[in-house]
N, C-alpha and C positions, 0 to 999 in steps of 0.2 A: 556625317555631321548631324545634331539632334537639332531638331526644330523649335524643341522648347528650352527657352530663353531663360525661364526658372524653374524652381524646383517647385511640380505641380501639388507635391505633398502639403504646404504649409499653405494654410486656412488663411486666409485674406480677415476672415471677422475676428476680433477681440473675444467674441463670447453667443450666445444662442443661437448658432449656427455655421455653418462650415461654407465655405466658399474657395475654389478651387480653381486657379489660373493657370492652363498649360500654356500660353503664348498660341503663335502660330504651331498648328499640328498638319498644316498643309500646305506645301510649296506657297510660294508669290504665283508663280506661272500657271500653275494649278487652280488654286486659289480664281483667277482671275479668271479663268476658264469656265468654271462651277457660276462664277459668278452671272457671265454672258449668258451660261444654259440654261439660269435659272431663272433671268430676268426675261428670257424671249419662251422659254413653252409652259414656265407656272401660269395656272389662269388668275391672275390677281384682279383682288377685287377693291373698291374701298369700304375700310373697314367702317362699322358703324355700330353706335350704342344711343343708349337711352339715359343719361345722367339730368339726373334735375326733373323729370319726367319730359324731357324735352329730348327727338330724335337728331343725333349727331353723324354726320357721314365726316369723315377725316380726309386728309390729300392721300395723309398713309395707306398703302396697300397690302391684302393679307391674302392667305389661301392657308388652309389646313388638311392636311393628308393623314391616315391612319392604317392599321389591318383592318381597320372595315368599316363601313358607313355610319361612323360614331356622329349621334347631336351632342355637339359644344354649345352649354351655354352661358353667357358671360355677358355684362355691363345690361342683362334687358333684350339681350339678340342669341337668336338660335343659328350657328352656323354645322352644317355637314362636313363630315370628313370625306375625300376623295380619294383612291386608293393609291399606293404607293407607285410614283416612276421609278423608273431603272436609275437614274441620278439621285432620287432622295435614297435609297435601297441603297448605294455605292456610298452616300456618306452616314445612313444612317450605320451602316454596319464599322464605319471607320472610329465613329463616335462609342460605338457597344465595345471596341475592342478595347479605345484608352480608358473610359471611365470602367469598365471590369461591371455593365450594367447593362440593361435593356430597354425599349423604349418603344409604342407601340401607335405613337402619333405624335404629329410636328406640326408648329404652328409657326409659319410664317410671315414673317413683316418687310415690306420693301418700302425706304426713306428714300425720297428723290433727294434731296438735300439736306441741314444740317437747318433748316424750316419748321422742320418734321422731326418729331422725337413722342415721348412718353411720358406723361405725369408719373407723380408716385405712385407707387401701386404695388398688392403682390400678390402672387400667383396661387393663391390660397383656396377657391372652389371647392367646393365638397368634389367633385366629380374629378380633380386629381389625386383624392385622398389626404394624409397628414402625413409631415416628413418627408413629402413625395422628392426624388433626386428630379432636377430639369437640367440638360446640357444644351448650352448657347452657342450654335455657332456662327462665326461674324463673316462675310464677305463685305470687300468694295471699303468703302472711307474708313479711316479707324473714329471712332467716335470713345465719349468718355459714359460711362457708365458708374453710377451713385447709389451705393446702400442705405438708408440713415434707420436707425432704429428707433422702433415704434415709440417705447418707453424714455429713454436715454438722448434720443437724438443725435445720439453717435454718427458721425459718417463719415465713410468709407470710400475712395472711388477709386479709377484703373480706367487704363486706356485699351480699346478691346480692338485688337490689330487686325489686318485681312488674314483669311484664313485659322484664326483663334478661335481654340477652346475654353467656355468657361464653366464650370459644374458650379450649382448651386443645390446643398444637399442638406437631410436633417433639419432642425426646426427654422429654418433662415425662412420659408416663407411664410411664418408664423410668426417671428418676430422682428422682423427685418422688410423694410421695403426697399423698392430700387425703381431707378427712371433713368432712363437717356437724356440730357439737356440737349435741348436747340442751341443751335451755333449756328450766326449768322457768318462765321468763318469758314463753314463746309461747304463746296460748291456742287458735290457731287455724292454717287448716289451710296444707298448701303446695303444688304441684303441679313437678314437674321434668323437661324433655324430654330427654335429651340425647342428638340426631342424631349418630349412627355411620356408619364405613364397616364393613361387616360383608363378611370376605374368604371371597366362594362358592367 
């Protein structure tokens, strides 16, 4: 029996960019598993930036792993990349298989609750390049995830289930943003990969 619940082919966006929902690509039991691994040996940290020129530390928790001691920098904050465990290696390669892609570092977000989520934003960086592909993967609460376009104000959203994959590929970070809302309706927690090409 197939895990994915639609047909991952068809683009989720109307137009400047592609967006690509395979459902769950990995058991519930599975799934749930990865989840417990990931939440007890990633060293999470809280995230932190500089917006407004004013320093932000979040509830949200992050760690970034790479093939090799990559600086990310992003919002005003320089973080390192830490080398691959044997669990991110086991889904990074589960991810390279579906999307037909490769990926050379992962930026992790862990939401205790439905408290905790993501303004708009998009993943645009010189240091991921342009048209960069990113694949999202979701453990723990299903939460809802939002596109709106830059220009247009178009938006888009999708419920992103445990164990889901989501590809965001082609100019969607360029002209498309996307955010998690808060939901004071989620009690519990969430875990989120999303595999990068990170340009050395």
């Amino acid at each position: 029996m197939s895990l994915f619940p639609q047909d991952p082919s068809l683009n989720l966006l109307p137009y400047d960019g592609m967006v690509q929902y395979f459902g769950p690509v990995i058991s519930n039991s599975e799934a749930s598993e990865y989840f417990l691994d990931l939440e007890s040996n990633i060293p999470w940290e809280n995230d932190e930036a500089i917006i407004f020129g004013k320093h932000i530390i979040t509830k949200r928790m992050v760690s970034w792993y790479g093939d090799e001691n990559f600086s990310y920098q992003y919002s005003g904050t320089t973080k390192k990349a830490l080398l691959w465990n044997q669990t991110l290696l086991k889904l990074k390669k589960i991810v390279e298989q579906i999307s037909n892609d490769s990926f050379n570092s992962c930026l992790l977000n862990l939401y205790h609750d439905g408290s905790e989520g993501m303004s708009w934003h998009s993943d645009n960086e010189a240091s991921l390049g342009k048209n960069t592909t990113i694949a999202s993967v979701s453990f723990g609460a299903e939460r809802r995830f939002c596109f709106r376009h830059k220009q247009s104000k178009k938006n888009v959203e999708l419920l992103l289930e445990n164990g889901s994959l989501l590809l965001m590929k082609g100019e969607t970070q360029t002209n498309w943003l996307h955010s998690l809302p808060k939901s004071a309706k989620i009690r519990s927690p969430r875990i989120n990969l999303t595999f990068r090409k990170y340009q050395v």
